[in-house]
C-alpha positions as a LaTeX table, in Angstrom:
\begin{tabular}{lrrr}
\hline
Residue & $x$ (\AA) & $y$ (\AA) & $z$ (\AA) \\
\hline
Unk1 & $-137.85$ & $-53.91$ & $-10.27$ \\
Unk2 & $-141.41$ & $-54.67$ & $-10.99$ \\
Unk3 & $-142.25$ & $-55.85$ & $-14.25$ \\
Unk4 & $-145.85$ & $-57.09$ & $-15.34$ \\
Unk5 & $-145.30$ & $-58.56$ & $-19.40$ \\
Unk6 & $-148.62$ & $-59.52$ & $-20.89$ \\
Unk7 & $-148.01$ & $-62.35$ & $-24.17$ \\
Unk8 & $-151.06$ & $-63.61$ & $-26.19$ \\
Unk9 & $-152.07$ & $-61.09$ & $-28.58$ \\
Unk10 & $-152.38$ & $-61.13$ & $-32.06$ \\
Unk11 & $-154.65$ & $-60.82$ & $-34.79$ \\
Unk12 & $-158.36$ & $-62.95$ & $-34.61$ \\
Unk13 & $-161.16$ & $-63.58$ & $-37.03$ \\
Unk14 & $-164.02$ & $-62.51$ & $-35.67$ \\
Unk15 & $-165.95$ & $-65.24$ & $-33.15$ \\
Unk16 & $-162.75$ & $-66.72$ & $-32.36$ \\
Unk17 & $-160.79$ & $-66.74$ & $-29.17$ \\
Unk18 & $-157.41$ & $-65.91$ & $-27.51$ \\
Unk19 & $-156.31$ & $-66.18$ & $-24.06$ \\
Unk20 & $-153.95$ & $-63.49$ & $-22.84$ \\
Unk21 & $-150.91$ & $-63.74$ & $-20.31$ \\
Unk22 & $-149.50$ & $-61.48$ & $-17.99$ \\
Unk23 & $-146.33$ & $-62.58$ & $-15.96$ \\
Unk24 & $-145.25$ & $-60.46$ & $-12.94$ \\
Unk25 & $-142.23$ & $-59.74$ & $-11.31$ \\
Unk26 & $-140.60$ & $-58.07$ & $-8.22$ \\
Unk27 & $-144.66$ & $-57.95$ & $-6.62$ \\
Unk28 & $-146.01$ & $-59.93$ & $-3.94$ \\
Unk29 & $-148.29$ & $-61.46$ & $-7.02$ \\
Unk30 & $-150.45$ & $-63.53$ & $-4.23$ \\
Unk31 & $-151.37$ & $-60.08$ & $-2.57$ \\
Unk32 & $-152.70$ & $-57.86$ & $-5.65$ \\
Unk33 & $-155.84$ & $-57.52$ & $-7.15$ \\
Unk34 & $-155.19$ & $-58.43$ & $-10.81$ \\
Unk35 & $-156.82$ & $-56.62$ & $-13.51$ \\
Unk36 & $-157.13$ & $-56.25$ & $-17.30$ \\
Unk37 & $-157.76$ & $-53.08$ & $-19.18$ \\
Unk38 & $-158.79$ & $-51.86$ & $-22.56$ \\
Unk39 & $-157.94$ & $-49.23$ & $-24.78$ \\
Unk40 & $-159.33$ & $-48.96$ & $-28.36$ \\
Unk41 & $-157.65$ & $-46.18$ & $-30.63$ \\
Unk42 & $-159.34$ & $-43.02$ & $-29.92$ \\
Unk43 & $-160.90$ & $-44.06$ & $-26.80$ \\
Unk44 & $-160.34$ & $-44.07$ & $-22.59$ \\
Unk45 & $-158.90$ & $-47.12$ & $-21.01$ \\
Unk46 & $-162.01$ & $-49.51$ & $-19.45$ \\
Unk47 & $-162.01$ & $-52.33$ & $-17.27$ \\
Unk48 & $-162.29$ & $-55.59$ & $-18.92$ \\
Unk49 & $-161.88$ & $-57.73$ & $-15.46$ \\
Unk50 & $-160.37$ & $-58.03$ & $-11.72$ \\
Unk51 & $-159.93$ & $-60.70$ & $-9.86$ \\
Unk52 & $-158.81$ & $-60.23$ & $-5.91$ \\
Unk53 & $-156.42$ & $-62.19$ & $-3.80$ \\
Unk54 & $-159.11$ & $-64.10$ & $-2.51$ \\
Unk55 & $-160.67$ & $-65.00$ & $-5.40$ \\
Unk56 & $-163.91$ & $-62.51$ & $-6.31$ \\
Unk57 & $-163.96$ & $-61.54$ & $-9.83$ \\
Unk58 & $-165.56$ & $-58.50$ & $-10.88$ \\
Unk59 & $-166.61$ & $-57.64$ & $-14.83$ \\
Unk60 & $-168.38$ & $-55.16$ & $-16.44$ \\
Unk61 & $-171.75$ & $-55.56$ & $-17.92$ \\
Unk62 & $-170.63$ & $-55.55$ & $-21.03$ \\
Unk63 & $-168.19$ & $-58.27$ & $-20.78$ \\
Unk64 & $-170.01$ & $-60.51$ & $-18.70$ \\
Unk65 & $-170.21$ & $-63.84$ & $-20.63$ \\
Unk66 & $-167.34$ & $-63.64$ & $-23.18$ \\
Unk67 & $-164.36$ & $-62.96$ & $-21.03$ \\
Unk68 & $-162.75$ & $-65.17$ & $-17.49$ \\
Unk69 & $-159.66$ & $-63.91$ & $-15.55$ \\
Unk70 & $-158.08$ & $-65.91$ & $-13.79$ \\
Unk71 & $-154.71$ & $-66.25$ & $-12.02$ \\
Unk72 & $-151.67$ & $-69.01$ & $-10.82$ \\
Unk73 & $-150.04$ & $-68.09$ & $-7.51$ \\
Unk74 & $-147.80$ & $-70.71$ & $-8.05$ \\
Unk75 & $-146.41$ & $-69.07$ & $-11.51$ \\
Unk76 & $-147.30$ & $-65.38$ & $-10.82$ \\
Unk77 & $-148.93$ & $-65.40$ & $-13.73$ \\
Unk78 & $-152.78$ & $-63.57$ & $-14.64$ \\
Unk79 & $-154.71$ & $-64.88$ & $-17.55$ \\
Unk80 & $-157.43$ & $-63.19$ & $-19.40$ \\
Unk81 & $-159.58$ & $-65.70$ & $-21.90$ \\
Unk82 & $-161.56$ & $-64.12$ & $-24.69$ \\
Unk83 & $-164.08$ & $-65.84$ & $-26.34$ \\
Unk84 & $-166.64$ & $-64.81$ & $-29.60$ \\
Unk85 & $-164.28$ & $-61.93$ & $-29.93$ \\
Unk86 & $-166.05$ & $-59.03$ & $-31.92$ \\
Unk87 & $-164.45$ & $-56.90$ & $-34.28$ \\
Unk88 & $-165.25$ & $-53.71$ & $-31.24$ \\
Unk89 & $-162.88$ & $-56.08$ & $-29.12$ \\
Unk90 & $-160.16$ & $-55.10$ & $-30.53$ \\
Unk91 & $-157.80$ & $-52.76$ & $-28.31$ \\
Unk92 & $-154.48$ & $-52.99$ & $-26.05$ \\
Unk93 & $-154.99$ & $-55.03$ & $-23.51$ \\
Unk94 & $-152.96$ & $-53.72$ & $-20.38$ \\
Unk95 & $-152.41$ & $-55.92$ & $-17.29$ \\
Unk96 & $-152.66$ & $-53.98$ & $-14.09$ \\
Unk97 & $-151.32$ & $-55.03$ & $-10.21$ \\
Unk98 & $-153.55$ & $-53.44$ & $-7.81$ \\
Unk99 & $-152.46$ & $-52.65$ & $-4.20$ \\
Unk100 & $-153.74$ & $-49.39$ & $-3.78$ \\
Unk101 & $-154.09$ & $-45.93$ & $-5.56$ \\
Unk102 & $-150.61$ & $-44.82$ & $-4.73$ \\
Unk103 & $-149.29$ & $-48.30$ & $-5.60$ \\
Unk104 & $-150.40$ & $-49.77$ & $-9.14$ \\
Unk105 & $-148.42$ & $-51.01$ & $-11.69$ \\
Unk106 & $-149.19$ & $-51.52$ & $-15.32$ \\
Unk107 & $-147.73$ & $-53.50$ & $-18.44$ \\
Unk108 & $-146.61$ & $-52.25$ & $-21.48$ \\
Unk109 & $-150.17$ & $-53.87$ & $-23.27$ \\
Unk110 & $-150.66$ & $-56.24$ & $-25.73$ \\
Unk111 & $-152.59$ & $-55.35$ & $-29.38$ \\
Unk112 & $-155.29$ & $-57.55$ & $-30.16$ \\
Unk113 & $-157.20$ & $-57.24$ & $-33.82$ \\
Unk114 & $-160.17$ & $-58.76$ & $-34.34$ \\
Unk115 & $-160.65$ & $-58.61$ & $-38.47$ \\
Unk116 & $-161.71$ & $-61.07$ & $-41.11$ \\
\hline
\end{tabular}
């Protein structure tokens, strides 16, 4: 059974940081692309980051600078760190295995708030 569980969110004053867990299960973690995901109330899910199995990260413009994923074969484990979160940052952040487009697998998401 495949199970991806993302950990780390919470609530975040604004310019602070968090760093975001996903542990997987039941995959061959080594052999994914690991991504994380977005999705603010109201809007589409977005890419915040992927990283392959051999290492090439890919972000989007707009989180270029603020955000690293990064990954531990070892404990099949993907990381996301935020830093100078912005109120707009706020969202569920999903965790997303990647082997191809009939065979992705997602996490439940975790809420991050980013409020004074």
């Amino acid at each position: 059974q495949v199970q991806l569980v993302e950990s780390g969110g919470g609530l975040v004053q604004p310019g602070g940081s968090l760093r975001l867990s996903c542990a997987a299960s039941g995959i061959i973690f080594s052999a994914a692309t690991m991504g994380w995901y977005r999705q603010a109330p109201g809007k589409a899910r977005e890419l915040v980051a992927t990283l392959t199995r051999d290492g090439t990260t890919n972000y989007p413009d707009s989180m270029k600078g603020r955000f690293n994923i990064s990954r531990d074969n070892a404990k099949n484990t993907a990381y996301l760190q935020m830093n100078t979160l912005k109120p707009e940052d706020t969202a569920v952040y999903y965790c997303n295995a990647f082997y191809s487009s009939r065979r992705t697998y997602w996490g439940q998401g975790t809420q991050v708030t980013v409020s004074s």
